[in-house]
C-alpha positions, 0 to 999 in steps of 0.5 A, a space after each residue: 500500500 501506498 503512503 500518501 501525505 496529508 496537510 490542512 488547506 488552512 494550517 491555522 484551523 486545523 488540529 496540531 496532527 493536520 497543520 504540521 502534515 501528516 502521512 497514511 498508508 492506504 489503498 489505490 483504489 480507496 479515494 483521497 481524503 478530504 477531511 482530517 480523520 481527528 478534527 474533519 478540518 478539510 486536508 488537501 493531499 501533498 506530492 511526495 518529496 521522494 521515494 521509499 527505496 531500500 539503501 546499501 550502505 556498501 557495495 555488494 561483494 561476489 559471495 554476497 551477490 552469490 547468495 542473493 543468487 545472482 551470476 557473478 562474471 568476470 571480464 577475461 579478454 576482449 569480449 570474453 567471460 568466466 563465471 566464477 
């Protein structure tokens, strides 16, 4: 499910949760909401500042990416490759 996020349309009538934002998981096919669930002061939906992806920290090694059960390949010469 998606997260979407949430503000008040006046910030200065809204509950302490709306007027600052506020994030909720819900589904697609539900529709945006149009009202704070705490306060029903009325809430426009924001566009995300960035993506939910997972970060690596450090690159992957050959006995890690073995396990994560990829093909590891090693260039030999021109155009030629060995599995290791």
């Amino acid at each position: 499910m998606p997260i979407y996020e949430y503000i008040a349309m006046e910030t200065d009538k809204g509950c302490r949760i709306c007027s600052k934002g506020f994030e909720l998981r819900r589904p697609v096919t539900r529709p945006a909401l149009e009202k704070c669930p705490l306060c029903q002061t009325p809430v426009k939906k924001l566009v995300s500042r960035g993506i939910n992806s997972p970060k690596i920290t450090k690159p992957l090694s050959v006995s890690d990416a073995k396990k994560a059960g990829f093909t590891v390949l090693e260039k030999r010469d021109e155009g030629t490759y060995e599995k290791m």
